[in-house]
N, C-alpha and C positions, 0 to 999 in steps of 0.2 A: 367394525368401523362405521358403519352405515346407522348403528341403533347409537352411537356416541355424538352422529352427526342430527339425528332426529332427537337425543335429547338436549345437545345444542339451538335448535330450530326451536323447538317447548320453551326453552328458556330465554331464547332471546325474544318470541312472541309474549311470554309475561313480562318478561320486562318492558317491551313497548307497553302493553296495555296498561302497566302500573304508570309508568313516564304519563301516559296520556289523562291523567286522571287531574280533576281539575281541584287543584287546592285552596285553602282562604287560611288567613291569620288566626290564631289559636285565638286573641283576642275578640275577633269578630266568630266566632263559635260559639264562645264564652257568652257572647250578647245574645246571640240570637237562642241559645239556648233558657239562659234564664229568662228572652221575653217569653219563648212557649211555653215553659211553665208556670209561667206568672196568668198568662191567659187561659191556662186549663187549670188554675189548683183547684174552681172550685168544682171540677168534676173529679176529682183524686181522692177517692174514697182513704187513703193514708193522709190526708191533711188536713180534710174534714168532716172524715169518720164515716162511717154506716149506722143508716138508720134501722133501729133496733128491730121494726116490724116485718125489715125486708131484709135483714139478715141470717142466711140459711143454716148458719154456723152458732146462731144463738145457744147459750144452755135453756136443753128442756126441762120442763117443770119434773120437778123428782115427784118420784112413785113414794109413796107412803104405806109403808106396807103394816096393818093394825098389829 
């Protein structure tokens, strides 16, 4: 009885803490999210690339074997 009442107690403290959480309009998410990416793309190496000199992943030059 006592372990039924403690995971009543768990659940009803996640439920407050979920209640308490502070929400915004899926529209205003929407905004604020494409302004931040619109203010970092040009550090996003996916949108305008890596430079070839500083790329650790480049192909190495092939061995030529005589």
């Amino acid at each position: 009885m006592s372990s039924q009442i403690q995971n009543l107690q768990k659940q009803l403290a996640q439920l407050r803490q979920e209640a308490s959480v502070q929400r915004i309009p899926v529209s205003q998410a929407i905004e604020e999210i494409l302004k931040y990416t619109s203010q970092h793309a040009q550090d996003d190496a996916l949108v305008v690339g890596v430079n070839q000199s500083d790329n650790p992943f480049r192909d190495q030059k092939n061995c030529i074997i005589l």
